[in-house]
N, C-alpha and C positions, 0 to 999 in steps of 0.2 A: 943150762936151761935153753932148749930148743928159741931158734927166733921165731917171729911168728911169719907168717906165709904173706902174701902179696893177697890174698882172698881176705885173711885173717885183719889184714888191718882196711883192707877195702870196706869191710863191715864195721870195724868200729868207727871207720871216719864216718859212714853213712849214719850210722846209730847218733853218734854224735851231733853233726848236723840235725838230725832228724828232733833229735831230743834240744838243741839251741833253739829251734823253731817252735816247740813246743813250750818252752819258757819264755819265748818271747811273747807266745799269742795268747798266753795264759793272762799276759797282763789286759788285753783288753776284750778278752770273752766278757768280763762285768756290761763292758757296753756295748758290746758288737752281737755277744752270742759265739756260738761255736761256729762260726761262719766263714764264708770265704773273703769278706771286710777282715777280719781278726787273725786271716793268714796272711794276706798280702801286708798288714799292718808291720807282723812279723815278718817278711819276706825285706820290708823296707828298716826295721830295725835292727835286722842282723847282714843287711849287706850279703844274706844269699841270693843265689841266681832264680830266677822265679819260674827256668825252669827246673830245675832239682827240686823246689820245693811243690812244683807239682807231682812230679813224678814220686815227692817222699809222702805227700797225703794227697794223690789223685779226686777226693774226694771234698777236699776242701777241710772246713769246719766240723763232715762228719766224721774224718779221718781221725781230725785232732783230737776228736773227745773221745775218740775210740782207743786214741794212744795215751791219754791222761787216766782213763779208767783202767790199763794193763799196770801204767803204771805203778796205781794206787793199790794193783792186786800185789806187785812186785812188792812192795813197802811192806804191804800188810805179812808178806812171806818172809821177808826179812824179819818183821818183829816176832813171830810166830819163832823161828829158829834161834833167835835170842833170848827167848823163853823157852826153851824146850827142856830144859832143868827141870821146870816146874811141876811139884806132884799135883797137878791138878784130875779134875772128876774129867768126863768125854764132855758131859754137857758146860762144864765150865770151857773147857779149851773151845767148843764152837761161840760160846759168847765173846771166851775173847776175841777171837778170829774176825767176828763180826765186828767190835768194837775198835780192835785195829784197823781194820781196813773202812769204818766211818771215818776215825778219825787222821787216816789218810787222805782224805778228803778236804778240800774246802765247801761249806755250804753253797756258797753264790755261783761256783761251776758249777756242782752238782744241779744246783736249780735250773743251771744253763743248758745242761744236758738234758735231766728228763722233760724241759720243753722242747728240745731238738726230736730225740727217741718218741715221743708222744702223737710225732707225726706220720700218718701211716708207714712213707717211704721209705721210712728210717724205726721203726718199731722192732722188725726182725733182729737189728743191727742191737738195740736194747737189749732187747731178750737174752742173744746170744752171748753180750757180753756178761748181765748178770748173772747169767747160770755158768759161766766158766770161772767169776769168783766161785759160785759155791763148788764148781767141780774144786777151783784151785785147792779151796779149805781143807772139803773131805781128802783130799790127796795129801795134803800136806799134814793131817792127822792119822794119814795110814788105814785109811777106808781100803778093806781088801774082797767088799763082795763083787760079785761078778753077775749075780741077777737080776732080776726084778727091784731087788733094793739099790744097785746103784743108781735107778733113774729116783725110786720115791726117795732115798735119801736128798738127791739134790733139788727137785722139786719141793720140797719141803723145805728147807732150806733157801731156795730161792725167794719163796712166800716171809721164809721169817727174817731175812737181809731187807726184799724191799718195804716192808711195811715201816720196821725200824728205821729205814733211811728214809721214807715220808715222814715217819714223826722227827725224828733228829731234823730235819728240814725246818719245823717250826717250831723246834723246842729252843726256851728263849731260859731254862735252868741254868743255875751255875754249874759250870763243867760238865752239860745237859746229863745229869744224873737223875733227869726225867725220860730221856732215851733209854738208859743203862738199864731202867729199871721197868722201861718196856720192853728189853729185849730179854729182861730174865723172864715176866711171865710170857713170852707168844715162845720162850723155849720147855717152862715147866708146861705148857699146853702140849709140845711134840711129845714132850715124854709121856704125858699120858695117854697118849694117843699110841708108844710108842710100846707101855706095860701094858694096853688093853689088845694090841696084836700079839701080846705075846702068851698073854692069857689066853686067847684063841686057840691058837696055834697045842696048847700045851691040854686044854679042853676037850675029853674025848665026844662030845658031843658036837659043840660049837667046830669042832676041825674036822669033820666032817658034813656038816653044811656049810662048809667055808671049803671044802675041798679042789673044787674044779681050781674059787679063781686062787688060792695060795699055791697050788699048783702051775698054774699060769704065771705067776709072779715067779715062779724058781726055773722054768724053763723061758725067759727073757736072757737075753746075754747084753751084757757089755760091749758097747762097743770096742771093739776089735778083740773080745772075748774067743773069735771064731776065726782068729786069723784077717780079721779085717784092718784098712789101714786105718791109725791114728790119726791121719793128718787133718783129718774133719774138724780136730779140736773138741772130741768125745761129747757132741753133739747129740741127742736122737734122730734118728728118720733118715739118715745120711747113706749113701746107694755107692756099696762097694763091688768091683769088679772080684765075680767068681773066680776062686779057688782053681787048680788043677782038679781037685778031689771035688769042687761041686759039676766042673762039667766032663766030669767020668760018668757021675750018676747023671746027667741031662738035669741036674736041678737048678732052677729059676734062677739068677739070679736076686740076693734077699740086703735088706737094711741093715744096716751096721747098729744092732741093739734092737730096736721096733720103737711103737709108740711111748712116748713117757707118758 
């Protein structure tokens, strides 16, 4: 077995630290918030240098709960593969997905978060995060469209993660199977929402007054469907440097997907 490289272990020490710091300041987000108090707390709890632990969350407290929520996506990808035996339906594996990655979760961060994210400055930083769960899920289910549905899949999906995590937030159920059983109906709503598209589509009437925009929806690309880079974090609206092949033709440079 190859050893590993001098880079290779540079990163996990960094990871590591990164991640000491991050359990450190978890313990006092209940009273500090996601702050820059709850990092230095942790800067003095773990005996790191306070400047490394800047440079490892530059951003303070927003950092940290930006690195606790990948976390939570990491877990939730791990239980997902430990279950991937399972003959389940499509719309069951996204409930569970959703239900593992809540209950990766503790409630009183999470509370601590969406008051942080809540704040204009910091709303973008929200956003992005929860729609990279739901990008994370549908990838991890083996979602392989490439148009217009990859944004409404995850858009939709977004909508039915955070609703369920406001209710889970104040569901006070045993083993909140007052959540559980919120997140089955706002999914049996997708799906009907999801056989009346399909109805459409399949309708020789209706799919032709439906034409322009179902057409529109099949000529949207995926981000980096067109050769564009990933590194956005398969975001929408994200402005990729043209091609060889777009500035042969003098074309524009264009957004990696378009509007979601």
């Amino acid at each position: 077995m190859p050893e590993p490289t001098d880079a290779q272990s540079m990163g996990t020490k960094t990871q590591t630290l990164a991640d000491r710091l991050l359990d450190a300041a978890i313990i006092h987000v209940p009273f500090d918030g996601w702050s820059q108090a709850a990092l230095e707390a942790a800067v003095t709890d773990t005996g790191i240098e306070p400047a490394l632990a800047r440079a490892l969350y530059p951003r303070g407290g927003v950092d940290l709960a930006l690195a606790y929520h990948r976390r939570g996506d990491a877990e939730m990808l791990a239980g997902l593969t430990s279950r991937a035996g399972e003959d389940l339906r499509l719309r069951d594996r996204v409930a569970l997905a959703v239900r593992l990655r809540l209950e990766a979760a503790d409630p009183e961060l999470v509370r601590r978060a969406s008051a942080l994210f809540a704040l204009p400055p910091y709303a973008p930083d929200g956003m992005r995060a929860v729609w990279s769960t739901a990008d994370a899920i549908w990838t991890a289910l083996g979602d392989a469209s490439e148009d217009g549905n990859w944004y409404s899949k995850r858009m939709i999906l977004t909508g039915v993660y955070s609703s369920t995590m406001l209710y889970w937030l104040g569901d006070q159920s045993p083993g909140h199977q007052a959540s559980w059983d919120f997140l089955e109906r706002r999914i049996d709503e997708v799906m009907q929402f999801e056989k009346l598209k399909a109805k459409v589509e399949k309708d020789p009437v209706l799919s032709r007054l439906f034409a322009l925009p179902l057409a529109a929806m099949s000529a949207i690309r995926k981000p980096g469907a067109r050769g564009a880079s990933s590194g956005s974090g398969g975001l929408p609206g994200q402005w990729s440097a043209p091609t060889a092949g777009d500035t042969a033709g003098d074309s524009p440079p264009r957004t990696a997907g378009g509007p979601g």
